[in-house]
Structures are given as structure tokens and as C-alpha cells.
C-alpha positions as CSV (number, residue, x, y, z in Angstrom):
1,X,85.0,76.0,89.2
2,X,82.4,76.5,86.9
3,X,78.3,76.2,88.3
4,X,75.4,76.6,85.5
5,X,72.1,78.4,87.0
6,X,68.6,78.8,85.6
7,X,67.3,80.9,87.6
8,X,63.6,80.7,86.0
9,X,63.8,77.7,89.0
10,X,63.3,79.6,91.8
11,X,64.6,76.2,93.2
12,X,67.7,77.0,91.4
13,X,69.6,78.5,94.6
14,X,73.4,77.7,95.2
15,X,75.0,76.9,99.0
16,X,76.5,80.6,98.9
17,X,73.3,82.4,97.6
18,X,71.1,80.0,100.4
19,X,73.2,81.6,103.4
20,X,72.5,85.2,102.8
21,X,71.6,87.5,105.2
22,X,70.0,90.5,105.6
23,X,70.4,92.7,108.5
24,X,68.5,95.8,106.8
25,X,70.9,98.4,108.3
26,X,69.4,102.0,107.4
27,X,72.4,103.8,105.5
28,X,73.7,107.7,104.8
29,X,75.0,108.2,101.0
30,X,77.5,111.0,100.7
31,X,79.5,112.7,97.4
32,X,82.7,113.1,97.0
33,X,85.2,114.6,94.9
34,X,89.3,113.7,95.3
35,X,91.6,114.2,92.7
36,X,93.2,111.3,91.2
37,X,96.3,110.5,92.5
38,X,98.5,110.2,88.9
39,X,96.8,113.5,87.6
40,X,95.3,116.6,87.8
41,X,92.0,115.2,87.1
42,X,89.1,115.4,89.3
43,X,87.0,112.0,90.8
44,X,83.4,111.8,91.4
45,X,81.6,109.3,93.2
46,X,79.3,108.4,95.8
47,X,79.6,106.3,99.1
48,X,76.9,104.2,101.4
49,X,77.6,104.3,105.2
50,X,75.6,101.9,107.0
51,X,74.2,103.4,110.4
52,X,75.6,100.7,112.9
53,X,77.4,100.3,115.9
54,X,81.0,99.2,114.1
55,X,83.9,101.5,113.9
56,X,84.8,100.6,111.0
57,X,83.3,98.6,108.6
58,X,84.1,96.6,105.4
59,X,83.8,98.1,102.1
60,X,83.2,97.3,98.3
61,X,84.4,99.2,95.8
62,X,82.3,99.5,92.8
63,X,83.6,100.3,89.1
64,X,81.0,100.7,86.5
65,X,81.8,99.9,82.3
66,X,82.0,101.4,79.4
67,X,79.7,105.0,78.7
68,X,78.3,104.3,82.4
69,X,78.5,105.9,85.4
70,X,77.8,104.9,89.5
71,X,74.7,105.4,89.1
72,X,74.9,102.2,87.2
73,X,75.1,100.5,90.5
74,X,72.8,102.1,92.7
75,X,70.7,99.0,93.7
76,X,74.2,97.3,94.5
77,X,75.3,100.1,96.4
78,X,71.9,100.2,98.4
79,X,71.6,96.7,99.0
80,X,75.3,95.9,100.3
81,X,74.9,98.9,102.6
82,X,71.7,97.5,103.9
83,X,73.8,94.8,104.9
84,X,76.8,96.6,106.9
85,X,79.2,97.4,103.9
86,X,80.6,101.3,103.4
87,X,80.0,100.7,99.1
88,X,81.8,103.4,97.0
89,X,81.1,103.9,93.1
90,X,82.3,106.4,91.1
91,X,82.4,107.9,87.7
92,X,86.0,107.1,85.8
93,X,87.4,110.4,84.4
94,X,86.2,110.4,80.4
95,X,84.5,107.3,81.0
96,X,81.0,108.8,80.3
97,X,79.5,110.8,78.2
98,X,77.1,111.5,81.6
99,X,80.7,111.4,83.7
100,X,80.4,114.1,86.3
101,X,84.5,113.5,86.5
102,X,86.4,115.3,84.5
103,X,88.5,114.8,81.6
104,X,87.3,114.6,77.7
105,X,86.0,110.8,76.8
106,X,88.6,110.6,73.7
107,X,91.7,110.7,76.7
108,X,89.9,107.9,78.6
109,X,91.7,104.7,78.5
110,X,91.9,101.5,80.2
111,X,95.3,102.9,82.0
112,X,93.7,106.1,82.7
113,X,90.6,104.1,84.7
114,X,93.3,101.7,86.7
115,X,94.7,105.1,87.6
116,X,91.0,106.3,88.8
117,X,90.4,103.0,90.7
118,X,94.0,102.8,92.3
119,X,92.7,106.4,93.3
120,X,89.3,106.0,94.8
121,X,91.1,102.6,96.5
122,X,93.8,105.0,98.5
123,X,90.9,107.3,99.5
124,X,88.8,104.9,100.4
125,X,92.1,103.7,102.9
126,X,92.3,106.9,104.8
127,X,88.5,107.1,105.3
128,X,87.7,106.5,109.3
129,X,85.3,104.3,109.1
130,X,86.7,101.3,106.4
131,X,88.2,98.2,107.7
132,X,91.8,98.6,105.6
133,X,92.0,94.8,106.4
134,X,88.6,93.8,104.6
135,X,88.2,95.6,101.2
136,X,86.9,94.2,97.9
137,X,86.7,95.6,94.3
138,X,83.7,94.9,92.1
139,X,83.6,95.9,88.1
140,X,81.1,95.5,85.7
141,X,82.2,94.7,81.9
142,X,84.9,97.2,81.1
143,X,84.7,98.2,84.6
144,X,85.4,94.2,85.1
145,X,88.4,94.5,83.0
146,X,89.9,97.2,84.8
147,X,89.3,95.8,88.2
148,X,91.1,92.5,87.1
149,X,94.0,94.7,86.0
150,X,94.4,96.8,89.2
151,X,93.7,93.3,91.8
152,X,97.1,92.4,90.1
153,X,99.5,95.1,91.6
154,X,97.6,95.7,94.8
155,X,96.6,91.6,95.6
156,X,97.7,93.1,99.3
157,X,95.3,95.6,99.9
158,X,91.6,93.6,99.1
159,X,90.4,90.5,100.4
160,X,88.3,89.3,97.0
161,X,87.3,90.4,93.3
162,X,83.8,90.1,92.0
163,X,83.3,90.4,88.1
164,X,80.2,90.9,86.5
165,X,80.5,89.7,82.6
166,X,84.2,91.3,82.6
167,X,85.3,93.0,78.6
168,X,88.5,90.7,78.6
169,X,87.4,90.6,75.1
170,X,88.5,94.2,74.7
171,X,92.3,94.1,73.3
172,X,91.0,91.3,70.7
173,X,87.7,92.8,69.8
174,X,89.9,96.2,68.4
175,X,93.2,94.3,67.1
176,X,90.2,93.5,65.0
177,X,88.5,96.8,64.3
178,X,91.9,98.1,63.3
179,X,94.0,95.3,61.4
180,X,92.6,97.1,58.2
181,X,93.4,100.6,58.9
182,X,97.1,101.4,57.6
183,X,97.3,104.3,60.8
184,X,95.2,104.7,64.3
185,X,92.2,107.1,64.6
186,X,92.1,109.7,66.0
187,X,88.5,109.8,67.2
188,X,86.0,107.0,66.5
189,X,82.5,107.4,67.9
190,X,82.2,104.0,69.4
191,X,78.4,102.8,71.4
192,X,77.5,106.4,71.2
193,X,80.6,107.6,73.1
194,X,83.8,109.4,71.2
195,X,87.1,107.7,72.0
196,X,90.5,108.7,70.7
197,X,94.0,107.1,70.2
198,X,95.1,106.9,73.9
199,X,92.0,104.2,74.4
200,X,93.1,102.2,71.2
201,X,96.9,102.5,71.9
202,X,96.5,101.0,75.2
203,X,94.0,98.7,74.4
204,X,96.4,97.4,71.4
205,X,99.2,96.9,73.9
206,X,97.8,93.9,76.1
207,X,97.2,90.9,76.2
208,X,94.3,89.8,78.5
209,X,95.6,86.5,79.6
210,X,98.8,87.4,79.9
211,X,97.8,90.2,82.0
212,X,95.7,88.8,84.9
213,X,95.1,85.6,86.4
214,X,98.5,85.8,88.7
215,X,95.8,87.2,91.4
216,X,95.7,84.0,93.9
217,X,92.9,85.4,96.3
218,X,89.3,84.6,95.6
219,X,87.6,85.7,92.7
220,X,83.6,85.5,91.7
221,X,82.9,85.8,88.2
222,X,79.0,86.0,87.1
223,X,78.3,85.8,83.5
224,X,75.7,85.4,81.1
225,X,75.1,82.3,78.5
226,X,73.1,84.9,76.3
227,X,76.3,87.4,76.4
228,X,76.4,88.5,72.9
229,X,79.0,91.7,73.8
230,X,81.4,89.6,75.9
231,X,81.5,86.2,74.7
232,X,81.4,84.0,77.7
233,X,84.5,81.9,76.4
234,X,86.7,84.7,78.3
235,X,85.1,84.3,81.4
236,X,85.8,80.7,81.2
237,X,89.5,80.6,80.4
238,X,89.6,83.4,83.0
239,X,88.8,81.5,85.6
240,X,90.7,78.2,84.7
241,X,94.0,80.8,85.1
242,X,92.8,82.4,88.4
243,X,94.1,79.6,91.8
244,X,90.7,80.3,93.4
245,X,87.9,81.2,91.2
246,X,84.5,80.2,90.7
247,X,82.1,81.6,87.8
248,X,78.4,81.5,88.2
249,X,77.0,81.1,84.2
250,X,73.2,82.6,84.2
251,X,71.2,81.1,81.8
252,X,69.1,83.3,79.3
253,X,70.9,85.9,80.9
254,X,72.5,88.6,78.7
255,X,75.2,91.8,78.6
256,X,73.3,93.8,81.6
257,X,71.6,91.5,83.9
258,X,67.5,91.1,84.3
259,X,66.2,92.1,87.1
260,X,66.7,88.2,88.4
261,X,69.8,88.3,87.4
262,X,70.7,91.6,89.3
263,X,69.0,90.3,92.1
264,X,70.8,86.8,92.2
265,X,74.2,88.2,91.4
266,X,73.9,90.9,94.4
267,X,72.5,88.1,96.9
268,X,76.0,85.5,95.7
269,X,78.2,88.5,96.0
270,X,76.6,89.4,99.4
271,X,77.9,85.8,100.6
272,X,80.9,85.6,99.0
273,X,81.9,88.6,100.5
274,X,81.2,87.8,103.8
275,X,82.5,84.2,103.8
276,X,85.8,85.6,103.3
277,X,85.5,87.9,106.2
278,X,83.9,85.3,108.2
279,X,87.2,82.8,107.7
280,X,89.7,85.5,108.0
């Protein structure tokens, strides 16, 4: 299902955005540092406890995209803890040139960050305090991609995916950069950021929409008409090939949300989120 928003109308508000709540929990926000499960490197990230009178609580993971870092989604982070979710984001190992995980950016690949999400996902499992049984992942443009790729092999474990303008465009966009060149890079300083033949190898070797859309719990996709990185086409075939998906198209709305758009996006993910809890 696809829904078109303007949200310039502040009359523009959808059934799932209208039933938000806020309970305004306060929250403690602690590092960590694990070591991913698949290698030797080392994980950084952050969680958001809320202060409240559950054992244990549900939880959104939170995977940021291309050159970013959790930071990225500190307001998320904040806001869903304000409103009784443990939220975990975390830097993916060479995924920044700001990562405080380790690992040189040019061994980054999309592999290599399904590895760091699968990781941060087990660790969040043995943590006291997380409802195992109500889990979510949430990825932001490359960070989006990944997340799509690891919901396929652990369906199981989460209860949802939310996608904000997801890079499924990512395997096309550098079968293009590359049809010319006779041999792969080495190293191509790419949006600032040096990447090296592991990222291009991988990202070579798929196929986005042959690789996800098997996923049959819900999905939330929230994309941008003004997208001019991630055209929004992907999102749209995306969510035709998903059982139970629905994308939220923001008008005027680009790669990297207004503050409106932030806003809206964390208030419909807020509801989507509990809505599944609420009907399990």
C-alpha cells in the first residue's frame, strides 16, 4: 500500500500517526563495545533505557547509512525511549570515516555491516532488560539496505522493519560506475569516504529484488518524492514484493529528512511499532 503526504498540511495526519502516544518516560543512555560475532572486530554503539516499571522492555534497533554514524539517530533514539522502547544504534565497522568501530573504511562492505547488525541483534538478545519476543530493526539509506538484507535470514527474531529511503539502488548504481572499467579498484574515494574492492565486489554480486521481499512480517517504508540519491521507484517495487508493506511518500521531502519529515517519520514509526505489539 502506497499513501502520498504533504505534510506542509498540518491537516495532513494518517490513522497511524493520529494514535500516537507519548508517555515521556525519562531514559539512561549507556555505551557499549562487543565484538562482532563473525570477526575480530570491535562494535560501538549506544543504547536508551527508559526508566519504568517493566522488566523488560521492547527494543528498536537502529542502523545508520553510508559515512554516518549513531549519532545520526540521536533524536530517534531519544524520542522512542521517551516512549518505553530500550533503542540501540551503533557505528558499523569501516562504515565511517567518524566510526568509533574499528576496521579501515576500504574493508567495509554491505556483508561486513549484515555481520555488525546480526551482531548488535544477538547482544541486544542476552541483555536483561529487552523483550526477545518484541524486537524491531530500523535502517536509514544504506543502513536501509542492510537491514532489509539481515530481516531475511532472522524473519524469527523481530516483530517489524522500518526503512527510511532504503539504497536498494546500490548494486545498480555501481554495475554502472564500473561497466567501463576493464578491472575493479582498489580504492575509490566515494561521498568523501575511501572504499575498496570488498565493498564493490559485494555490491556487484546482488541483486536487490531478488534479494529481499521474501520477509512476510510488516514492513514501513518512508520515502521522499524529492529523493534525488535513492530514486523512489525502488521503494515502490519494494513494497509491491513485500506481503505486508505500506510506504509513506513525503512530498518535497528529500535524501535526509526535514525536520517535519524527521518528526512525522518518528511519530508513524512510534505507531507502527506499537500496533504490532498491541495485536500480538
Amino acid at each position: 500500500m502506497e499513501t502520498t503526504l504533504n505534510l506542509q498540511n498540518d491537516c495532513a495526519k494518517t490513522d497511524m500517526e493520529c494514535n500516537t502516544s507519548t508517555d515521556n518516560h525519562a531514559f539512561n543512555t549507556e555505551e557499549f563495545h562487543i565484538k562482532n560475532t563473525f570477526s575480530a572486530e570491535t562494535i560501538y554503539g549506544k543504547i536508551y533505557i527508559p526508566n519504568g516499571n517493566l522488566k523488560h522492555y521492547p527494543t528498536v534497533i537502529l542502523s545508520h547509512g553510508y559515512n554516518g554514524c549513531c549519532d545520526n539517530f540521536i533524536s530517534e533514539c531519544k524520542y522512542f525511549a521517551a516512549n518505553g522502547y530500550v533503542a540501540i544504534a551503533f557505528d558499523f565497522c569501516g562504515g565511517s570515516t567518524r566510526s568509533q568501530s574499528s576496521m579501515s573504511t576500504i574493508c567495509m562492505s554491505l556483508f561486513t555491516e549484515k555481520s555488525d547488525l546480526l551482531s548488535v541483534l544477538s547482544y541486544a538478545k542476552e541483555l536483561n532488560y529487552v523483550d526477545n519476543s518484541k524486537i524491531f530493526l530500523l535502517g536509514g539509506s544504506q543502513g536501509g539496505f542492510v537491514t532489509a538484507l539481515t530481516a531475511e535470514e532472522i524473519e524469527e527474531q523481530i516483530c517489524g522493519m522500518i526503512l527510511y529511503y532504503p539504497a536498494f539502488c546500490i548494486p545498480d548504481n555501481w554495475r554502472d560506475n564500473l561497466s567501463e572499467l576493464k578491472q575493479l579498484p582498489k580504492i575509490i574515494n566515494f561521498w568523501d569516504m575511501p572504499i575498496g574492492e570488498p565493498y564493490f565486489k559485494c555490491a556487484l554480486s546482488l541483486n536487490t529484488f531478488e534479494e529481499i521481499g521474501k520477509f512476510s512480517k510488516n514492513v514501513l517504508i518512508i520515502h521522499g518524492d524529492l529523493d534525488t540519491v535513492v530514486p523512489l521507484s525502488y521503494s515502490q517495487k519494494a513494497v509491491e514484493l513485500y506481503p505486508n508493506a505500506k510506504l509513506f511518500v513525503l512530498e518535497n521531502e528529500e535524501h535526509g529528512f526535514s525536520e517535519k519529515g524527521t518528526n512525522f517519520s518518528k511519530r508513524i514509526t512510534l505507531n507502527f511499532m506499537n500496533d504490532i505489539i498491541n495485536n500480538l
